[in-house]
PDB file as gemmi writes it, atoms N, CA and C in Angstrom:
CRYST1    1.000    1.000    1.000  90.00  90.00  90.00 P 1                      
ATOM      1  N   UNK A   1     100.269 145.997  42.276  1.00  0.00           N  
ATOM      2  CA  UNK A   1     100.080 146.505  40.914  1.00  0.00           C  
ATOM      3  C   UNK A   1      98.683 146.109  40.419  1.00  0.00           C  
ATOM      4  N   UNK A   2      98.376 147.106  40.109  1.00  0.00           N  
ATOM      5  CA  UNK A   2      97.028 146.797  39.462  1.00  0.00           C  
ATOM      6  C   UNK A   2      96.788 145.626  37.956  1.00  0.00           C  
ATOM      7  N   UNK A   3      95.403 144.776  37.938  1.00  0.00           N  
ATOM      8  CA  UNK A   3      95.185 144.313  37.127  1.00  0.00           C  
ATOM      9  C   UNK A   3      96.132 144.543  35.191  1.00  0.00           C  
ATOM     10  N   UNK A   4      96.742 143.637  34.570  1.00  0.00           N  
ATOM     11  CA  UNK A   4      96.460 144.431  33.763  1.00  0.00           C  
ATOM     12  C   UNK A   4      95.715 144.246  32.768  1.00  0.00           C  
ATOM     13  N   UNK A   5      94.776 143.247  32.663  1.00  0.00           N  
ATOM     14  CA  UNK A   5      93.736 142.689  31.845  1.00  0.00           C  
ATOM     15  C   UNK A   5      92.380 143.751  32.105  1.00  0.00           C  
ATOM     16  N   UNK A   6      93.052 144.189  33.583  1.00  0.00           N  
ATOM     17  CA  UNK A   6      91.807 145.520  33.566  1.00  0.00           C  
ATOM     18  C   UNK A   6      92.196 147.032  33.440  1.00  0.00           C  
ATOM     19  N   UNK A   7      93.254 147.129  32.958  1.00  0.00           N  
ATOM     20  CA  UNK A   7      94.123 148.361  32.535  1.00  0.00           C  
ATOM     21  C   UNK A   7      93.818 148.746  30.994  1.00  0.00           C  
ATOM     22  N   UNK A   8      93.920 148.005  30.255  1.00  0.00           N  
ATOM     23  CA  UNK A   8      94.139 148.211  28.639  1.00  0.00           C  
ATOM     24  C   UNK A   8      92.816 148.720  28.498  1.00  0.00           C  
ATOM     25  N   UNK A   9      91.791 147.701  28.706  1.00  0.00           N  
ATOM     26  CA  UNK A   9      90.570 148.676  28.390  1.00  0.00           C  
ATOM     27  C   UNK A   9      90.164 149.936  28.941  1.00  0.00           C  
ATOM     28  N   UNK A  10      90.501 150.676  30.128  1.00  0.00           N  
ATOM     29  CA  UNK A  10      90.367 151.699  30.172  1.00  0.00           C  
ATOM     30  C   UNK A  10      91.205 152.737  29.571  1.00  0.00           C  
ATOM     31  N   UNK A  11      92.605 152.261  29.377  1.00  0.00           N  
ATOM     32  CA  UNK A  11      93.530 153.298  28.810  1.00  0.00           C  
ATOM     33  C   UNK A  11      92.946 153.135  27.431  1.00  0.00           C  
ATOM     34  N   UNK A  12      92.557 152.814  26.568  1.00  0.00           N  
ATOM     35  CA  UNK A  12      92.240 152.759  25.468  1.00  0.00           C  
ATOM     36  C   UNK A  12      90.741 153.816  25.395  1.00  0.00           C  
ATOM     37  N   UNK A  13      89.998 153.882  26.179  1.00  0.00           N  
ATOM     38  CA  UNK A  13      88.663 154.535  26.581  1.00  0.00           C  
ATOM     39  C   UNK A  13      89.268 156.334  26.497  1.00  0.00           C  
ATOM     40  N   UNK A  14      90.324 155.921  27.851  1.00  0.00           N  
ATOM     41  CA  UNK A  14      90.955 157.391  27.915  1.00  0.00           C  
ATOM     42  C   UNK A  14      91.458 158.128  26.946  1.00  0.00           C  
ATOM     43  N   UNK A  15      92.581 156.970  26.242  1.00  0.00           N  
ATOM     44  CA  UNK A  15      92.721 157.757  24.860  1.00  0.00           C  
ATOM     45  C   UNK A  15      91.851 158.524  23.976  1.00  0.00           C  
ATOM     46  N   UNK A  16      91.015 157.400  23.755  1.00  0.00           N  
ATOM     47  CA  UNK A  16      90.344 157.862  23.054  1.00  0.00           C  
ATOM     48  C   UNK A  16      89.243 158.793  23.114  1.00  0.00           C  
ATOM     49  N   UNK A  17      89.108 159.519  24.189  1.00  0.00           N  
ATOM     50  CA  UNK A  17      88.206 160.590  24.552  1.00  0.00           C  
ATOM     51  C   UNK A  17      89.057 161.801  24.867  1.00  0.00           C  
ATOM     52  N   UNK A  18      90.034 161.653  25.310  1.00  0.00           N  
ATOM     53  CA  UNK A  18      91.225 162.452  25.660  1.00  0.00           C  
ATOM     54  C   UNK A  18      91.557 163.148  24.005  1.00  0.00           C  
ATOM     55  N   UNK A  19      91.096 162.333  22.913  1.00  0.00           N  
ATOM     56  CA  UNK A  19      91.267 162.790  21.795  1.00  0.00           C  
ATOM     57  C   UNK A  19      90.360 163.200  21.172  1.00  0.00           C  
ATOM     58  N   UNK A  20      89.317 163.034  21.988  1.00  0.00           N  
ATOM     59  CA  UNK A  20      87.766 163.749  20.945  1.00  0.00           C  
ATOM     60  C   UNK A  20      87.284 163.223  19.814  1.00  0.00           C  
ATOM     61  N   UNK A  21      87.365 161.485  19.780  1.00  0.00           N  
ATOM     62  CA  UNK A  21      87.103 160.634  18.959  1.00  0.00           C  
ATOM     63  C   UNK A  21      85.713 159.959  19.274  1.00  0.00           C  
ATOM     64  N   UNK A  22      85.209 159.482  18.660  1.00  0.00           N  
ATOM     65  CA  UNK A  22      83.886 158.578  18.838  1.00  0.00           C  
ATOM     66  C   UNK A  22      84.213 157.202  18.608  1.00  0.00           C  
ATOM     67  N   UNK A  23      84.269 156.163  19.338  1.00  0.00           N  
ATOM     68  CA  UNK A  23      83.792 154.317  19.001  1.00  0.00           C  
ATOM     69  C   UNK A  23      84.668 154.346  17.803  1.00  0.00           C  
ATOM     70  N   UNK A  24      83.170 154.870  16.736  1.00  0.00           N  
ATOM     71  CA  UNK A  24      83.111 154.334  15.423  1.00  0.00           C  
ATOM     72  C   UNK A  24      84.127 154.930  14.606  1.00  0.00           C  
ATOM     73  N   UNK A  25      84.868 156.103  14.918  1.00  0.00           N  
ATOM     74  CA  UNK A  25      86.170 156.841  14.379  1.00  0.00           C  
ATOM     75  C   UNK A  25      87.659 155.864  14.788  1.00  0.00           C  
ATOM     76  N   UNK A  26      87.250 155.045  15.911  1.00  0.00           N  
ATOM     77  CA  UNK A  26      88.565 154.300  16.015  1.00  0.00           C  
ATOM     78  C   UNK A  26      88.167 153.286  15.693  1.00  0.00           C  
ATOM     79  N   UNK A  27      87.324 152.687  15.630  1.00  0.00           N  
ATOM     80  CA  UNK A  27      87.153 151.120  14.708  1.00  0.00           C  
ATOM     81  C   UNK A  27      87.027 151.493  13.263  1.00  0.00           C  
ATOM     82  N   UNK A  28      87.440 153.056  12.879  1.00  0.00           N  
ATOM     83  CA  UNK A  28      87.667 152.819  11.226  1.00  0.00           C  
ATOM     84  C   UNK A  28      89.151 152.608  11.297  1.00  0.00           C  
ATOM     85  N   UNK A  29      89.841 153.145  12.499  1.00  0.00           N  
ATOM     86  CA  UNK A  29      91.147 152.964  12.096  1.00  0.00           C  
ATOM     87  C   UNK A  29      91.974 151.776  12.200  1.00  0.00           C  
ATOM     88  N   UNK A  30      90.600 150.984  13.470  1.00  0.00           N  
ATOM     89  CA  UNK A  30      91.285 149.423  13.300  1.00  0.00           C  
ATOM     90  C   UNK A  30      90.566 148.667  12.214  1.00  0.00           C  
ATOM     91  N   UNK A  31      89.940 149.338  11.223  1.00  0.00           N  
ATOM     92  CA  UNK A  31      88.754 148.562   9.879  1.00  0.00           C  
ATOM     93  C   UNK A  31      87.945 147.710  10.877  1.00  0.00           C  
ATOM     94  N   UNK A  32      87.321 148.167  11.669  1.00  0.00           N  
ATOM     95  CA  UNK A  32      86.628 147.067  12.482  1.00  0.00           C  
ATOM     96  C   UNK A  32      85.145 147.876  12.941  1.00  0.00           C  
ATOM     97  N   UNK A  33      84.366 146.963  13.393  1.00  0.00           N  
ATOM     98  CA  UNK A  33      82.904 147.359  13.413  1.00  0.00           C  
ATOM     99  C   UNK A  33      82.566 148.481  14.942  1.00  0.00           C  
ATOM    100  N   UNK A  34      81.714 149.043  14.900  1.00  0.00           N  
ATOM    101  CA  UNK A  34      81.909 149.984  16.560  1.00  0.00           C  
ATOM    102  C   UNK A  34      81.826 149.115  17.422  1.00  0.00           C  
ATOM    103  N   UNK A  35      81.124 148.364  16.861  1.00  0.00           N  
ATOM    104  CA  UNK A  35      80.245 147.199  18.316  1.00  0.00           C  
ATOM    105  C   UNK A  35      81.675 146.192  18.631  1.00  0.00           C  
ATOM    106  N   UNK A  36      82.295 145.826  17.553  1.00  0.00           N  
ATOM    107  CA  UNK A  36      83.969 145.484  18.184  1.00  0.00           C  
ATOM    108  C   UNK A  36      84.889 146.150  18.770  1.00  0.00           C  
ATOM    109  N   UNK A  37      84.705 147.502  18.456  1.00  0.00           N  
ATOM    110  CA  UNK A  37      85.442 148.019  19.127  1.00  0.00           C  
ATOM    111  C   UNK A  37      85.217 148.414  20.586  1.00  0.00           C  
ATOM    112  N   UNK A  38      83.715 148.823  20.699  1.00  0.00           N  
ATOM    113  CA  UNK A  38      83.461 148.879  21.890  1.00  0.00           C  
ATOM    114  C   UNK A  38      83.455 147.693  22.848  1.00  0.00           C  
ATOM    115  N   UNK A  39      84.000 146.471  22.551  1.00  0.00           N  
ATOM    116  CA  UNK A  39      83.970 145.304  23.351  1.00  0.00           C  
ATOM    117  C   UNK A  39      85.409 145.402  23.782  1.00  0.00           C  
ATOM    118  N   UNK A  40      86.526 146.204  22.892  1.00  0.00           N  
ATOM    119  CA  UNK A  40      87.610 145.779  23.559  1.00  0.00           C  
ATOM    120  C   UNK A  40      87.880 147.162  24.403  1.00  0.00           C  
ATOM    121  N   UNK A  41      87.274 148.115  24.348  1.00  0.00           N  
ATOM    122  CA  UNK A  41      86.992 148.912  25.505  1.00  0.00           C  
ATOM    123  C   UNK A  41      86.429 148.363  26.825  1.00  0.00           C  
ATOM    124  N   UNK A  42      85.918 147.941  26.880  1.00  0.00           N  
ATOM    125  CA  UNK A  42      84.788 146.634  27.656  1.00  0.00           C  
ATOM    126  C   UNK A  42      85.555 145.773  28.043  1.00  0.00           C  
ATOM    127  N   UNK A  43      86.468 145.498  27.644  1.00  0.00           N  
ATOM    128  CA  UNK A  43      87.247 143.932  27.908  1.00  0.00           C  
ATOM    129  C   UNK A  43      86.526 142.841  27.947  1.00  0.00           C  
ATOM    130  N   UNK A  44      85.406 142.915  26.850  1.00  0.00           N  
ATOM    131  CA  UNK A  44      84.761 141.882  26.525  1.00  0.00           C  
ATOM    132  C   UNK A  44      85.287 140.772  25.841  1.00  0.00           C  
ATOM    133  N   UNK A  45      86.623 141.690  25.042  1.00  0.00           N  
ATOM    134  CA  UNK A  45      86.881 141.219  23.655  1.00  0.00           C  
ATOM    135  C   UNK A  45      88.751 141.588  23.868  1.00  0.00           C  
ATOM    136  N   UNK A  46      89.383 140.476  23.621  1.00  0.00           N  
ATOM    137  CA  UNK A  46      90.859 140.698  23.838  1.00  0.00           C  
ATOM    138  C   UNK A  46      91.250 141.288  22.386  1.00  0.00           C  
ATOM    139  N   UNK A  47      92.034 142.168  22.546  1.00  0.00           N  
ATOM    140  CA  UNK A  47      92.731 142.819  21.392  1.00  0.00           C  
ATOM    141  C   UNK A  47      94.025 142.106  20.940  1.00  0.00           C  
ATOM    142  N   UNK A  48      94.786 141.570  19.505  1.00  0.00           N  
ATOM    143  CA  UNK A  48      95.107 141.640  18.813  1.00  0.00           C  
ATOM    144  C   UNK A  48      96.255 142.476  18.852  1.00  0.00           C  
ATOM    145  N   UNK A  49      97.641 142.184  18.730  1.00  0.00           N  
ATOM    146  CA  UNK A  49      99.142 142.368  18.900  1.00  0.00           C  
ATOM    147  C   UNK A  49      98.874 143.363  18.204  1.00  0.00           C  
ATOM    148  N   UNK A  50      98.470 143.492  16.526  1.00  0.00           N  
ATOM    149  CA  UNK A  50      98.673 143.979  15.695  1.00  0.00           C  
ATOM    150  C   UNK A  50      97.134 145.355  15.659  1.00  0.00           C  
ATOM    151  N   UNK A  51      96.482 145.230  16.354  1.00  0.00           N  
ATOM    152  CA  UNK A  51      95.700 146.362  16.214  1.00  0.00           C  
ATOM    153  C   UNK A  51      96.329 147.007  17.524  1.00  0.00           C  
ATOM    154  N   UNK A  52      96.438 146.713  18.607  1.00  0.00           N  
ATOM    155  CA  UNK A  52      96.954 147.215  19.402  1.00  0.00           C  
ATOM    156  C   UNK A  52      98.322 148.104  18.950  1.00  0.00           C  
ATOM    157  N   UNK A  53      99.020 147.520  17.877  1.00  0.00           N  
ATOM    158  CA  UNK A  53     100.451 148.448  17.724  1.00  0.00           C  
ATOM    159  C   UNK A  53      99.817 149.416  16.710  1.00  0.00           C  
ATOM    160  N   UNK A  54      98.612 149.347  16.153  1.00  0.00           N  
ATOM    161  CA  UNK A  54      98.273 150.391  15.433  1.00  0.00           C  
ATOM    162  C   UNK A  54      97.797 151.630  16.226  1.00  0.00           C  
ATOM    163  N   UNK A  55      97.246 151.331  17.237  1.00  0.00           N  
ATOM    164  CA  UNK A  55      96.468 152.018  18.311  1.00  0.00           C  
ATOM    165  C   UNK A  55      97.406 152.836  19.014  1.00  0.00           C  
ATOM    166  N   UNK A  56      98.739 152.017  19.355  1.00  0.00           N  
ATOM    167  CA  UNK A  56      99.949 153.224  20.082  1.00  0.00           C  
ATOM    168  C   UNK A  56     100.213 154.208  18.888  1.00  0.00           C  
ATOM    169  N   UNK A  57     100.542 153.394  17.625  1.00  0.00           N  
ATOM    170  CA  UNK A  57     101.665 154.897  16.596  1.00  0.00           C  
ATOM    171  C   UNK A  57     100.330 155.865  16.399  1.00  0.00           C  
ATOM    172  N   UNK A  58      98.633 155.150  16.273  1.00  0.00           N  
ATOM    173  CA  UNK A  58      97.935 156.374  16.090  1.00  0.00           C  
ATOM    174  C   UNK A  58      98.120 156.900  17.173  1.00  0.00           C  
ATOM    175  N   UNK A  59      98.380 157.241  18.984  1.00  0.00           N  
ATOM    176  CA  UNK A  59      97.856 157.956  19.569  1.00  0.00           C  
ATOM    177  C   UNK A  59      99.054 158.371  19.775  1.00  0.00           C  
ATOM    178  N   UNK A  60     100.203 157.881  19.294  1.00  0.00           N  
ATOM    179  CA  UNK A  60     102.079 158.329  19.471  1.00  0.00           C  
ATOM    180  C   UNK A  60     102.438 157.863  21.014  1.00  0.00           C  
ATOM    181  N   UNK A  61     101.949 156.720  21.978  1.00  0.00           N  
ATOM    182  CA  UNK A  61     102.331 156.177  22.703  1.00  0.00           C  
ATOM    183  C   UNK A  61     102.978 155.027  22.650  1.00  0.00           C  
ATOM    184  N   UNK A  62     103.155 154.371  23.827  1.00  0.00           N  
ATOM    185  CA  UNK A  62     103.937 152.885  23.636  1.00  0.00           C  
ATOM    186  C   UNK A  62     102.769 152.195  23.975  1.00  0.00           C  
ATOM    187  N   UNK A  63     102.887 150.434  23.481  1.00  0.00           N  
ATOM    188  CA  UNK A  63     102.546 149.553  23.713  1.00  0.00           C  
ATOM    189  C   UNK A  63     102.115 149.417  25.211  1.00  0.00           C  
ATOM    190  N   UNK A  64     103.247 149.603  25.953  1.00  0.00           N  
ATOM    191  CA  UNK A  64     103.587 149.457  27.447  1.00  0.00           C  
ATOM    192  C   UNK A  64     102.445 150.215  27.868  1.00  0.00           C  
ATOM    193  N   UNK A  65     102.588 151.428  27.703  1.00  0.00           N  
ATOM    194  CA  UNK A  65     101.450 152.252  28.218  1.00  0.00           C  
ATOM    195  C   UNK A  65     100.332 152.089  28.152  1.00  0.00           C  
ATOM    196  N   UNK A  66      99.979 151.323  26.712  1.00  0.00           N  
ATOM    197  CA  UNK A  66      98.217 150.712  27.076  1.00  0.00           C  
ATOM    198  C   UNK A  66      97.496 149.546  27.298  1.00  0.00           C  
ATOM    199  N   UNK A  67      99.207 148.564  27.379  1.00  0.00           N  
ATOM    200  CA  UNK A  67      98.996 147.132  28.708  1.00  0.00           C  
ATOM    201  C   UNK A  67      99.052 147.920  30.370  1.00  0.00           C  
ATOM    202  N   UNK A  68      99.476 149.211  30.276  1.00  0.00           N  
ATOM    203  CA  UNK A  68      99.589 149.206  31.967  1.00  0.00           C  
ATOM    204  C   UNK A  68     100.533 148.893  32.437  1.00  0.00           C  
ATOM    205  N   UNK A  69     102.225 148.715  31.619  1.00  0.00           N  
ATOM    206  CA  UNK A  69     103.365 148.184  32.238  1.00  0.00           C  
ATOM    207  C   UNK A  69     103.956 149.250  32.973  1.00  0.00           C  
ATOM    208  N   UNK A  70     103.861 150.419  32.181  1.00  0.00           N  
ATOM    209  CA  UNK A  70     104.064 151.942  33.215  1.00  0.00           C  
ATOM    210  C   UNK A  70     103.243 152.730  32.575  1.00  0.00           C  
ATOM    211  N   UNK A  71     103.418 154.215  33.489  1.00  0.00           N  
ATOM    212  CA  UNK A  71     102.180 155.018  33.284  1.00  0.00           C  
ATOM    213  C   UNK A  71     102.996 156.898  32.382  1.00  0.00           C  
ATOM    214  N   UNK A  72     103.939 156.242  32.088  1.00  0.00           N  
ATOM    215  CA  UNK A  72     104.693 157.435  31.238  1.00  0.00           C  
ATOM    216  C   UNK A  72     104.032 157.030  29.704  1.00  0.00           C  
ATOM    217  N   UNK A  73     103.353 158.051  28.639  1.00  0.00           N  
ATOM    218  CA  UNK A  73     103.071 158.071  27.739  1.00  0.00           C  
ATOM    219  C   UNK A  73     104.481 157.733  26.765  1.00  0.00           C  
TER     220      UNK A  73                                                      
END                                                                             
């Protein structure tokens, strides 16, 4: 099974291009700066229980799906 500390940040990338969003359009929705947000794309920067559950109901997925626990939306 693949990483999953190296999963989240790309599913989060995917989402969010898969949706025709920019950086700075999803760090308004986590109230957060682009340059933060682009770190937890990056896995520079660990994400937060609670922005993360904002991040599934905005994209209407599960949690699971953007730790990488399975790959069903």
């Amino acid at each position: 099974m693949e990483n999953r500390d190296a999963v989240w940040p790309e599913r989060l990338k995917y989402l969010r291009k898969s949706n025709n969003l920019s950086q700075t359009d999803v760090a308004g929705v986590l109230h957060c700066s682009q340059v933060a947000y682009g770190m937890y794309e990056l896995g520079k920067r660990k994400i937060s229980a609670d922005k993360l559950l904002t991040l599934a109901q905005y994209y209407h997925v599960s949690m699971d799906y953007i730790m990488g626990l399975h790959d069903e939306v």
